[in-house]
C-alpha positions in Angstrom: 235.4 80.9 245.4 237.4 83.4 247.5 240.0 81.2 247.9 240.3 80.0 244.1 240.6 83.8 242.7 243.3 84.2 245.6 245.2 81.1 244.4 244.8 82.4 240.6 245.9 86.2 241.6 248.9 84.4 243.0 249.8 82.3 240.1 249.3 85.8 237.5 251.8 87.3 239.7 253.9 84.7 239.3 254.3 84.4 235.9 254.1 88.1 235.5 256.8 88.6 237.5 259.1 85.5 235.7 257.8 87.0 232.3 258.5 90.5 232.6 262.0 90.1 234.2 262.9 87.7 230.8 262.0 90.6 228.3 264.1 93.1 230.6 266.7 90.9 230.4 266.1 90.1 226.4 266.0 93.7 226.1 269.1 94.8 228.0 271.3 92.9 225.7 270.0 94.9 222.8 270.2 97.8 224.5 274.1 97.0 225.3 274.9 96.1 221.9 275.5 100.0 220.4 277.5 99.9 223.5 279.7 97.2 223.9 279.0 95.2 221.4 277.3 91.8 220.5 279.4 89.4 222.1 279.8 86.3 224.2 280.7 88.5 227.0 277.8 90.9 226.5 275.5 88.1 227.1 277.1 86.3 229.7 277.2 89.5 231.7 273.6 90.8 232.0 272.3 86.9 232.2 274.9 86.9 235.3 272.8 90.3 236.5 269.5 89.5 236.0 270.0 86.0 237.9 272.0 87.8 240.9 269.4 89.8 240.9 267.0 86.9 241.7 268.9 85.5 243.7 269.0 88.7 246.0 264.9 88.8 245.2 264.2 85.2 246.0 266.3 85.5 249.6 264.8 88.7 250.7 261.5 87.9 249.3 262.0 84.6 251.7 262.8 86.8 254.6 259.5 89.0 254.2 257.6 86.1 253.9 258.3 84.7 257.3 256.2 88.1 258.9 253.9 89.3 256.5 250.4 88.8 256.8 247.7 88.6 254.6 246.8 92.1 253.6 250.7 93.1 254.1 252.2 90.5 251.9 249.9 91.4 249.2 251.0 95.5 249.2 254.4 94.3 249.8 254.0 92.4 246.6 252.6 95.5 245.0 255.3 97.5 245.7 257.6 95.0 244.8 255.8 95.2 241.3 256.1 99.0 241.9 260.0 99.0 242.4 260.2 96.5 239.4 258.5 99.2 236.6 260.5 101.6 238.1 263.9 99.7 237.7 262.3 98.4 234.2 262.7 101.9 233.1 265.8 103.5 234.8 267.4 102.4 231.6 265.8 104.9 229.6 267.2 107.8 230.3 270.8 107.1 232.0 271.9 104.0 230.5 274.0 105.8 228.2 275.7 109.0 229.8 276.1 106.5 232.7 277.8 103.4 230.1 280.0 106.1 229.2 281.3 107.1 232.6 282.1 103.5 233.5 283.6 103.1 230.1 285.9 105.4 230.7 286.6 104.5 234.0 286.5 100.4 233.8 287.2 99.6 230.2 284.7 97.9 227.9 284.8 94.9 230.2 284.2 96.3 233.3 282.1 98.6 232.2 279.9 95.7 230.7 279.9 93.9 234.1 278.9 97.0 236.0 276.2 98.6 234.0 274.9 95.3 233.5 274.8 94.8 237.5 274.0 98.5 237.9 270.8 98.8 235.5 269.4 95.0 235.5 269.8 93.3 238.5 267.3 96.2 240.5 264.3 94.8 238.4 265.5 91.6 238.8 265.7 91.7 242.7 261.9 93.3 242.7 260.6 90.6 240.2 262.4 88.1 242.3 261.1 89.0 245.8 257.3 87.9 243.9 257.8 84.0 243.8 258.3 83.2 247.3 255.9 85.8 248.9 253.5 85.0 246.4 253.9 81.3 247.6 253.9 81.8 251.4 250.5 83.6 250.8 248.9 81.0 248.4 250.0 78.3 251.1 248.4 79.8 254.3 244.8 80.3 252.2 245.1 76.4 251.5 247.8 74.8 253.8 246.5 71.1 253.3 247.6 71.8 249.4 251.1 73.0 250.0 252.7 70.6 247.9 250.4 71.1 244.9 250.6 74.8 244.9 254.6 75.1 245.2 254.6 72.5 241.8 252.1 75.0 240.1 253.8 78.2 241.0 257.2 76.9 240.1 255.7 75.6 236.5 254.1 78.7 236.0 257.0 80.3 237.0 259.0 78.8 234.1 256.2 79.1 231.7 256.2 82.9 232.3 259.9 82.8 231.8 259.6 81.3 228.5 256.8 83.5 227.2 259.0 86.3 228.3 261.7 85.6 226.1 259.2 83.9 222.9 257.4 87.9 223.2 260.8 90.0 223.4 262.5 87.8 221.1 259.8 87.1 218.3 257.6 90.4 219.2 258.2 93.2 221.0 261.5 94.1 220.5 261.0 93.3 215.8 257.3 95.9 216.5 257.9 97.9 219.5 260.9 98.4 220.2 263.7 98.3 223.2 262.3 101.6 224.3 258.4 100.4 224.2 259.3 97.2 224.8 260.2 98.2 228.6 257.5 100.7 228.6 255.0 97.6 228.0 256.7 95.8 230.3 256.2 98.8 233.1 252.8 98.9 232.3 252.1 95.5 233.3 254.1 95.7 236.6 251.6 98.6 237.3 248.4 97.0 236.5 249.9 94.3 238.6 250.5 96.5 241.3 247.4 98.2 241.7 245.6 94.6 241.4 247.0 93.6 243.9 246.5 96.5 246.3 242.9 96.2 245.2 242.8 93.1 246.6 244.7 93.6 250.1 242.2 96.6 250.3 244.0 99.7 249.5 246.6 101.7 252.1 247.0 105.0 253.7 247.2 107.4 250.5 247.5 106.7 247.1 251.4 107.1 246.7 251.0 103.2 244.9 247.9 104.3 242.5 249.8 107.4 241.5 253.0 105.8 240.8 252.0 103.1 239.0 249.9 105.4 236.6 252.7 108.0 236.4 255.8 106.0 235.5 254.8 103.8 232.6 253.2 107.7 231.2 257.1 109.4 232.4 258.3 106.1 230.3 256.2 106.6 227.0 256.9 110.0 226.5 260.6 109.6 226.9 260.1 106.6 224.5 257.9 108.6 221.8 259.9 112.3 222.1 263.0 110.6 221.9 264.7 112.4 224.8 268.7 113.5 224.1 270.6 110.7 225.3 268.1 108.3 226.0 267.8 105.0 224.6 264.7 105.7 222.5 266.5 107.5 220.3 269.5 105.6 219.5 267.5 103.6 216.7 265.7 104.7 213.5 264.1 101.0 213.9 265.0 97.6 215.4 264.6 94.2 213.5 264.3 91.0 215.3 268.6 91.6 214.8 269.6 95.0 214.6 269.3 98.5 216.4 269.2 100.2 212.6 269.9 103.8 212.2 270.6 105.8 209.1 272.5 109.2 209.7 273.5 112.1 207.6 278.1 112.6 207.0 278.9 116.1 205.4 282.4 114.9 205.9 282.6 112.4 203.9 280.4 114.6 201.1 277.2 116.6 201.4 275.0 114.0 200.3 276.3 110.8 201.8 274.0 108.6 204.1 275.9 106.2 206.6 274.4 102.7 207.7 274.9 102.4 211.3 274.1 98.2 212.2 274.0 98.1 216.2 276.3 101.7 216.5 278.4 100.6 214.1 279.0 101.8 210.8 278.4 99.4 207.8 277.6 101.6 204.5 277.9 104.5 203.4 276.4 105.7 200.1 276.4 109.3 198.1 273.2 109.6 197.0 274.2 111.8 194.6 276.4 109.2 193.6 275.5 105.6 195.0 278.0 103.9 192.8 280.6 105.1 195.0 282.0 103.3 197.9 282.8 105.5 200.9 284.1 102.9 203.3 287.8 101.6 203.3 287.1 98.0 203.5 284.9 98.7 200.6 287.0 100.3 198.3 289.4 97.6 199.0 287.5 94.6 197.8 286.1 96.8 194.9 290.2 97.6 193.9 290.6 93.7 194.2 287.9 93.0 192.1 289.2 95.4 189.7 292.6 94.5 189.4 292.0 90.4 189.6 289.3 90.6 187.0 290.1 93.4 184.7 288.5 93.1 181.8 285.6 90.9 182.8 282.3 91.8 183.0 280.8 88.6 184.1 282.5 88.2 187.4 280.5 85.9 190.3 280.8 87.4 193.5 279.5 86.2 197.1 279.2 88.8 199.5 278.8 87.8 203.6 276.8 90.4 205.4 274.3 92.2 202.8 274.1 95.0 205.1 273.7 98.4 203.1 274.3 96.8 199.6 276.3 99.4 198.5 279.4 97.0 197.0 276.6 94.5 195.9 275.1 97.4 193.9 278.5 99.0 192.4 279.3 95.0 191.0 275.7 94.6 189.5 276.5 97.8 187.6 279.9 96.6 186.6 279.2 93.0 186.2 276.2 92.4 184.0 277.0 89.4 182.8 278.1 88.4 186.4 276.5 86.8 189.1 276.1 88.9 192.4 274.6 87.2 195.4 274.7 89.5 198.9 273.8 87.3 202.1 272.1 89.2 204.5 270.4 87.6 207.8 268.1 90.7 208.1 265.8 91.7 206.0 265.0 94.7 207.6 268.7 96.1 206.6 268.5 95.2 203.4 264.7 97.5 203.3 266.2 100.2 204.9 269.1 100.4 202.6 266.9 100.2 199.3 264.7 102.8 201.1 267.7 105.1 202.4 271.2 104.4 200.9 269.9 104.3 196.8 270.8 101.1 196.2 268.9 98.5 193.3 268.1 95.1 194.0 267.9 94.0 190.8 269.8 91.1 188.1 272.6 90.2 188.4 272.2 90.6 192.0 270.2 88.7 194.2 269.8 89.1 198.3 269.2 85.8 200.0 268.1 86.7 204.0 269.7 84.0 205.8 272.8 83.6 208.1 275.4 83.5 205.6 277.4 80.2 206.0 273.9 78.6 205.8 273.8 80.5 202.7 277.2 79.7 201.0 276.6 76.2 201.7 273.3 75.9 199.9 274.9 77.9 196.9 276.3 74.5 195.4 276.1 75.1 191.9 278.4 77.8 189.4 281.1 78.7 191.8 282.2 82.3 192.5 285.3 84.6 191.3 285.1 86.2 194.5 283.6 85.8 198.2 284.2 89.4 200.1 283.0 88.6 204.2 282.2 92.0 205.2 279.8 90.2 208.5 282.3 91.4 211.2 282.2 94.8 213.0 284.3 96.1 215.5 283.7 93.8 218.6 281.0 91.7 217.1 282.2 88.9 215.0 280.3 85.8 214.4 282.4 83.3 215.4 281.3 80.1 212.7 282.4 82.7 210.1 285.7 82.2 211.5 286.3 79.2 211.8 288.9 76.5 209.6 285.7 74.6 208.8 284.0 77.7 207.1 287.3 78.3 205.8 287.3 74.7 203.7 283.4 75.3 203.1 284.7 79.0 201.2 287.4 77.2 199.1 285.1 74.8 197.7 282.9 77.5 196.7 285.8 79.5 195.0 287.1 79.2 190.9 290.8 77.7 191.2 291.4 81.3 190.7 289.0 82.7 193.1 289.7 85.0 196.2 288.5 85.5 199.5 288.7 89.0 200.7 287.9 89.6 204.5 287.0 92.8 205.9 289.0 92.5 209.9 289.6 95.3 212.0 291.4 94.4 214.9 294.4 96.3 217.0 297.1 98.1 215.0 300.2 96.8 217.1 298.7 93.5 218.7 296.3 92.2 215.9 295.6 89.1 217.7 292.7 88.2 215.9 293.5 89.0 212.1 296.4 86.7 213.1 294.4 84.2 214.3 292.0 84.5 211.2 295.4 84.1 208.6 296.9 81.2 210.8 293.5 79.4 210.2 293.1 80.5 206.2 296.6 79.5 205.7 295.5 75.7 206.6 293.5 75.8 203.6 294.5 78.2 201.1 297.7 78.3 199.3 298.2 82.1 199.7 297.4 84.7 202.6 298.0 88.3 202.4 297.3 91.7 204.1 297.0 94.4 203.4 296.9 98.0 205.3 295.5 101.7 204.5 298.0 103.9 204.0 295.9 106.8 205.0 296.9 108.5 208.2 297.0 106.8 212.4 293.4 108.0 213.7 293.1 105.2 216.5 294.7 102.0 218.0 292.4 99.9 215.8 292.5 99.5 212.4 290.9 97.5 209.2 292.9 94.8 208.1 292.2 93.8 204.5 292.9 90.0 204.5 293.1 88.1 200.7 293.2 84.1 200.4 293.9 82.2 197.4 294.2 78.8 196.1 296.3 79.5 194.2 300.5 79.3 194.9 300.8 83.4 194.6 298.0 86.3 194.5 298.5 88.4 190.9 301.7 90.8 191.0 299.2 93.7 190.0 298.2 93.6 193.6 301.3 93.9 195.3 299.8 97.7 195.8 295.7 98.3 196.2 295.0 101.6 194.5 291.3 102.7 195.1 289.7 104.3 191.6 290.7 108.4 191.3 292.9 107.7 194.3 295.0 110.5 192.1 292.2 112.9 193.4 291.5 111.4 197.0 294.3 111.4 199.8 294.3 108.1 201.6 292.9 105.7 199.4 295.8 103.1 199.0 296.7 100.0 200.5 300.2 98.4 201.0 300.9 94.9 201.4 302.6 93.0 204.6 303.6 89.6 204.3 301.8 86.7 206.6 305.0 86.0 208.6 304.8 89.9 209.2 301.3 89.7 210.8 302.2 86.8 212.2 305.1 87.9 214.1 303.4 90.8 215.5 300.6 88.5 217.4 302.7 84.7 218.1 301.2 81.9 219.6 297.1 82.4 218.6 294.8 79.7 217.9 293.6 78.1 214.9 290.2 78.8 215.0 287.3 75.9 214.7 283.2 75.3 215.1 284.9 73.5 218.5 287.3 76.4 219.6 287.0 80.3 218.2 287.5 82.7 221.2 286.8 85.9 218.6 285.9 88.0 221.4 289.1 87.9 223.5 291.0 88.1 220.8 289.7 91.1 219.4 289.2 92.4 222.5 293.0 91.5 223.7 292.6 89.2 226.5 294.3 86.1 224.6 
């Protein structure tokens, strides 16, 4: 019987371990997303951590193994479950002032790679050093079953690995949290921890007791009080896809809300006023809609990226006769800006929560007037709404006298990406043009307002995008640069496909 609950402690510290180190790992890229953004590289980067970091665990918990005994392995263990809560929530607090330093120092690349390394691989090395400790121990209580217990630790192993990521990805991060979620997380390494030393019978003092009660309590009042510059208070709430955070802009009027999707800003709305569109891209594609469609009031629009409704809204107003159909993936966002930004859901518009080429493609009936993608931000761009096939996929969608307005915002000397976006629209659309804010240089990047057509020239009425009461508002115009201009000032990009669309080096400059 001894020897059974020993061989089952094992196993739960096992898949503890594998379990707890996914959701840290789930987690991290959430919590680097305000940060760096959402990208390829993002990912790639703290899934390279977190398995150096067991890689490092696994060796060294290999080299403990060979001299532990009984009683030792098991406290080593504990504190390995110790150092694990601890390095669980290290992120709390200086993830952020530290991001910054290496962001300044390393670029956003470097300083992806290095905060990554710096803040997930130490829980990773801890969880890591569990496995093979844990199996040297569950060997010597039953040596004649070696072979059987290494197969069931490895397969629970795994199994705690995938419940890791089902519970961050599907649970803890849409109701706790990233700040709770490690919290939980440091929790259970504690229990853990002082199981364990139960079972090796204790140790001089109780430094191990103390810790593990003190650190997941340290934890949840940073997560609850929202300490300055920690992480638990960079988000009003987090959906199963968005840090979400509503903030307060006097500058832009004193009753305009912003939208902020993962630290970036995707709405802003005047309460006092939610008809009005605060955001250049924005104002753009309401001036197109203006200007192609004058006259109209039963224009059929297509919007990518819901987000905080507040175009949607203005052409439901405008368009009652219309059809208005906002795809947003979250719908989380699209609560949050009913609740926050002032915005009606109501006919002629219609939110459908789902990604949004899945969206346009099962929209097969009436086609639309115009299809404004407003899905990409800063460094995070969904690559397969890029691409020539999603291109052809729009097109079909459109009136013969339809546009596609895109919302890009790219580098203002090097715009590698916009030009790889109108190489691939000009493979299917008969007209590509750009245009640019004629509002003052505030930094290198800038929004590049991207219109396709099928047919052989856009209207001459849009040769210059005025913004409504631009008379009364500095900075709300937009001039218009030929194709071949863009073109020239980023040769030789791709064409972009499902197969090849490296969005992320391209907007990030590495082409």
């Amino acid at each position: 019987m001894m020897v059974r609950a020993m061989q089952t402690g094992f196993g739960a510290a096992v898949t503890v371990a594998a379990a707890g180190v996914l959701i840290v790992e789930i987690v991290a890229i959430r919590l680097m997303a305000p940060l760096v953004g959402m990208t390829i590289e993002t990912w790639s980067a703290v899934i390279a951590a977190v398995l150096a970091g067991l890689s490092l665990g696994h060796w060294w918990g290999g080299r403990l193994a060979e001299r532990a005994s009984a009683a030792a392995g098991q406290r080593v263990l504990a504190w390995a479950f110790i150092a694990a809560a601890a390095g669980s929530l290290l992120p709390l607090l200086l993830l952020g002032p530290v991001m910054a330093l290496l962001f300044a120092g390393l670029g956003r690349l470097g300083a992806t790679l290095a905060g990554s390394l710096l803040f997930f691989a130490p829980p990773a090395v801890a969880g890591g050093i569990v496995a093979p400790l844990a199996a040297r121990l569950a060997i010597d209580a039953t040596p004649d079953q070696r072979g059987r217990i290494l197969g069931r630790l490895y397969a629970l192993g795994a199994a705690g690995s995938i419940a890791g990521v089902l519970l961050a990805g599907f649970i803890m991060l849409a109701w706790l949290g990233s700040a709770l979620s490690l919290v939980a997380v440091a929790l259970v390494f504690s229990a853990m921890a002082v199981v364990l030393w139960a079972a090796a019978g204790g140790g001089r003092g109780r430094m191990l007791p103390a810790l593990a009660l003190a650190m997941p309590l340290a934890g949840l009042a940073v997560a609850m009080d929202g300490v300055p510059g920690s992480v638990a208070g960079w988000c009003d709430m987090e959906s199963r896809y968005y840090c979400i955070r509503v903030i307060a802009d006097e500058t832009r009027g004193p009753a305009t809300r912003l939208l902020l999707l993962d630290g970036l800003v995707h709405s802003a709305s005047d309460t006092l006023n939610p008809a009005a569109s605060a955001i250049e891209p924005h104002r753009f594609a309401d001036a197109v809609a203006r200007q192609a469609f004058a006259g109209r009031d039963d224009v059929r629009v297509f919007v990518l990226g819901g987000g905080g409704l507040t175009v949607p809204d203005l052409w439901r107003q405008r368009y009652a006769s219309g059809r208005i159909v906002a795809a947003e993936i979250d719908p989380v966002v699209t609560a949050t800006a009913v609740a926050a930004l002032g915005v009606r859901v109501a006919p002629p518009l219609s939110v459908v929560h789902a990604d949004g080429r899945m969206a346009l493609q099962a929209n097969s009936g009436e086609p639309f007037d115009i299809i404004f993608a407003d899905a990409y931000g800063g460094l995070t761009v969904p690559p397969h709404l890029t691409s020539l096939e999603f291109a052809r996929l729009v097109r079909l969608r459109l009136t013969p006298q339809g546009v596609y307005v895109l919302n890009l915002i790219d580098d203002r000397t090097e715009p590698r990406f916009a030009a790889a976006m109108v190489r691939t629209l000009g493979m299917v659309f008969e007209s590509v043009a750009v245009w640019t804010h004629d509002g003052p240089v505030i930094s290198r990047q800038q929004h590049f307002n991207v219109v396709a057509g099928a047919t052989a020239a856009l209207p001459d009425a849009m040769a210059d995008v005025r913004a409504e009461n631009s008379d009364a508002t500095a900075g709300t115009g937009w001039h218009r640069m030929s194709a071949e201009a863009l073109l020239a000032m980023a040769p030789g990009g791709p064409i972009l496909t499902d197969d090849y669309a490296p969005v992320d080096r391209l907007v990030a400059g590495r082409w």
